[in-house]
KOLDRENKOL-323284 format. One record per residue: x, y, z of N, C-alpha, C in turn; residue in three letters. Coordinates in steps of 0.1 Angstrom, whole numbers, plus 5000, padded with zeros to 4 digits. Example, Ala and Ser with C-alpha at 12.3 -4.5 7.8 and 13.67 -1.06 7.14 Angstrom:
<rs>
513249435078512349555078513249675078ala 512849785071513749895071512950005079ser 
</rs>
This chain:
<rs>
675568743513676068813501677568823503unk 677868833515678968863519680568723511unk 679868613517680768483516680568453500unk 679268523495679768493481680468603471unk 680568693477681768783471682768753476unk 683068683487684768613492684568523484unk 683868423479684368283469684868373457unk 683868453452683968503439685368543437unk 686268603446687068683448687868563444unk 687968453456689068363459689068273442unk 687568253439687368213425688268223416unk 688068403413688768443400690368423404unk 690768493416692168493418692968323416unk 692068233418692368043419692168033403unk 691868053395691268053381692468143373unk 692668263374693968303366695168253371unk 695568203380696768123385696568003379unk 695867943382695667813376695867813360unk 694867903353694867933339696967963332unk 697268053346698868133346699567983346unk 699667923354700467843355700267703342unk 699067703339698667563329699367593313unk 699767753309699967773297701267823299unk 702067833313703767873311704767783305unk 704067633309704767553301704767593284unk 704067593282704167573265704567753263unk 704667803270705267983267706567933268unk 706867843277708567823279709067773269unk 708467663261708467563256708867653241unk 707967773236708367873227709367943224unk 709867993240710868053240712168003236unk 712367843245713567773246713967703234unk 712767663224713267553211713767633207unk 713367783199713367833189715067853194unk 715267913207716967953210717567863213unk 717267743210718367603214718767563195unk 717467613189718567593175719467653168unk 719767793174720667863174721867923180unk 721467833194722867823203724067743200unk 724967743202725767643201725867573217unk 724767513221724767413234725367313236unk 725967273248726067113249725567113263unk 726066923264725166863280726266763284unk 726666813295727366683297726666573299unk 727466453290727366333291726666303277unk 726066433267725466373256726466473248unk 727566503250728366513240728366423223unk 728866323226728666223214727066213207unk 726166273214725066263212724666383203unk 724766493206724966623197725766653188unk 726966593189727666593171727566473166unk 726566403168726366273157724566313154unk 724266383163722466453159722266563165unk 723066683157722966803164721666823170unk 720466843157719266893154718666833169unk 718666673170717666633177718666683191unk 719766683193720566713203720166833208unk 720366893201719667023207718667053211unk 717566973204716066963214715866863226unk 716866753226716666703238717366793252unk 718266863246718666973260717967103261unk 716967123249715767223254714667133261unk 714367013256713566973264713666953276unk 714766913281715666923296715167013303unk 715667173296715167293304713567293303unk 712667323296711467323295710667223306unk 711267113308710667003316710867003335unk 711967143330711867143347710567283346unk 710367353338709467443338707767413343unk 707367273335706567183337706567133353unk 707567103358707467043370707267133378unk 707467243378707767353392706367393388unk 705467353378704267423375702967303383unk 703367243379702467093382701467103392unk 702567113404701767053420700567183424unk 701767313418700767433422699067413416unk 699467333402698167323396696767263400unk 697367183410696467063417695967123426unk 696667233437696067303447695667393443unk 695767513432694467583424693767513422unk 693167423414692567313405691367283420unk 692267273430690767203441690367363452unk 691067453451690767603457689767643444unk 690267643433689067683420687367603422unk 687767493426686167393426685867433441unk 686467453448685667473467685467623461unk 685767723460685667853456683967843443unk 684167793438683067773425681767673436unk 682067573443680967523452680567573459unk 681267683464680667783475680067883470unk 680267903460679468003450678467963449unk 678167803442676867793437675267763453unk 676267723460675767693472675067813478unk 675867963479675368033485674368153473unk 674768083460673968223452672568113445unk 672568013451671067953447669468023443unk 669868173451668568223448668368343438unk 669768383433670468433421669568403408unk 669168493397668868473386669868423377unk 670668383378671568323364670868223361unk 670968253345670068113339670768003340unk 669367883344670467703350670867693336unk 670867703328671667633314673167713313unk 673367833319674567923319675467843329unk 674567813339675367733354675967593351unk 674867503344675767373339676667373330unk 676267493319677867503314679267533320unk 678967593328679967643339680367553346unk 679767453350679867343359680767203348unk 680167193338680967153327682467153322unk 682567303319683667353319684667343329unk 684367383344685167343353685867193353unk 684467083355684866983350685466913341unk 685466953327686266993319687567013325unk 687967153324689367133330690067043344unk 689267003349689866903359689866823356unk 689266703344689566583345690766623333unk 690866763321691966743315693566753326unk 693166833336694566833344695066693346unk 694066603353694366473358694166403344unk 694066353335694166263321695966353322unk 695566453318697366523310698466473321unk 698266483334698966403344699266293346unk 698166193338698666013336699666023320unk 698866103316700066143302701266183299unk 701166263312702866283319703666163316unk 703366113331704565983331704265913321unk 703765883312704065773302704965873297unk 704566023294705866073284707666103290unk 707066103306708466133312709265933307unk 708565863309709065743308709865693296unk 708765733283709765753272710465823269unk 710465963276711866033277713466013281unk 712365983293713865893308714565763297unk 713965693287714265613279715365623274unk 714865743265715265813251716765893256unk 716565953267717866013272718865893277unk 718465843282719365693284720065653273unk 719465623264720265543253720865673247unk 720265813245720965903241722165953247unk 721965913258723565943268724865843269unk 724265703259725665603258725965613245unk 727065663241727565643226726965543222unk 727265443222726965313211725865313216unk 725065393221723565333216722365473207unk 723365543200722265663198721665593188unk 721665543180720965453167720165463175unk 719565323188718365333193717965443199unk 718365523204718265673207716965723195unk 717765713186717065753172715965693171unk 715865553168714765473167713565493180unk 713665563193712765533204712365693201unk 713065763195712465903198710865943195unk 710465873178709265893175707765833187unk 708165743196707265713206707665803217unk 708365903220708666003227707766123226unk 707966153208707166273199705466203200unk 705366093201703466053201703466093220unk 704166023229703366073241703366173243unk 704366283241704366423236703266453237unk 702866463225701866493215700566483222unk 700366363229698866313237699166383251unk 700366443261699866523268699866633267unk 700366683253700266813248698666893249unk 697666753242696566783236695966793249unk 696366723259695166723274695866883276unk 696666863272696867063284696267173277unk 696267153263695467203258693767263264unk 693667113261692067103265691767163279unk 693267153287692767223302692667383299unk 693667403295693867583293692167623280unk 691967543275690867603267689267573277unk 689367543282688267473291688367583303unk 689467593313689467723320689467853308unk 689767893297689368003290687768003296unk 687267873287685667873286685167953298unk 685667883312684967893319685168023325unk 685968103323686168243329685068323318unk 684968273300684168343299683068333304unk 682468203306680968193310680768223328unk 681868233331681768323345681568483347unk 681868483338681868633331680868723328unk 680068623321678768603314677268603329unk 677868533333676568463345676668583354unk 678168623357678068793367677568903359unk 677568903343676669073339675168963336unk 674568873335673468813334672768873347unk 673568853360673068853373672768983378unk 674169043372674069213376672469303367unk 672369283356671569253347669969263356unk 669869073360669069093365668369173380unk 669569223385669269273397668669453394unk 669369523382669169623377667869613373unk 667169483368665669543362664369523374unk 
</rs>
């Protein structure tokens, strides 16, 4: 009983860090557009680039800051992400003889899974989007080429967009599964009271 109240422990605490860290990006991400379009910012080297496209100028130097937000978040997420599943396998391992109902448990097991393969998909989604970035700032950093600047942005806004949706899916899938962890401890508590 003992080692499964130390997973449980290690569980939840690997599960809101992980959950903390998978939705700071996009809290940062809130914060920084909305005050980059009312700053008067610049960047060295995309000068020419911001008084010939303020608008997008200014979101390519919030997305600058935001994207180191993302990075400092990342790695931690991988080492929650496999402390959350050894914490959750040691759970199921030692509470086998536990009344939670099997259909509450594969959901759970689901969910977890769930958010792990969205961490790793949103992670191959990354670099295609850092790629078209790394692109898009390139041409947006030589005068004579922001035209193409312009023209490469909208395949920037689609990989965007596709590892937006995987992070999504991870932060909604850890929701899930804290609820149905949630669920399975007053199910358990439950049945030990009758």
């Amino acid at each position: 009983m003992l080692l499964y109240r130390a997973a449980s422990v290690v569980f939840w605490i690997a599960l809101c860090l992980w959950f903390s860290l998978a939705v700071v990006g996009g809290l940062a991400a809130m914060a920084i557009f909305p005050a980059a379009r009312e700053l008067p910012i610049s960047m060295q080297g995309y000068e020419a680039f911001l008084a010939a496209e303020p608008v997008m100028g200014r979101q390519l130097v919030a997305g600058y800051l935001v994207e180191r937000v993302f990075e400092v978040a990342l790695q931690p997420r991988y080492v929650l992400a496999a402390i959350t599943v050894a914490a959750f396998v040691t759970q199921l391992i030692v509470a086998h003889r536990e009344k939670c109902a099997e259909s509450l448990r594969r959901t759970r097991i689901a969910a977890l899974a769930c958010a792990v393969a969205a961490l790793l998909v949103g992670s191959v989604l990354l670099v295609g989007f850092r790629v078209a970035d790394k692109k898009y700032r390139a041409l947006a950093g030589t005068e004579k080429l922001i035209a193409e600047a312009i023209a490469t942005k909208p395949f920037v806004d689609a990989a965007h967009e596709n590892a937006s949706r995987a992070a999504t899916a991870e932060v909604l899938a850890l929701l899930a599964l804290a609820g149905l962890t949630a669920a399975a401890a007053a199910s358990t508590a439950g049945g030990r009271r009758a």
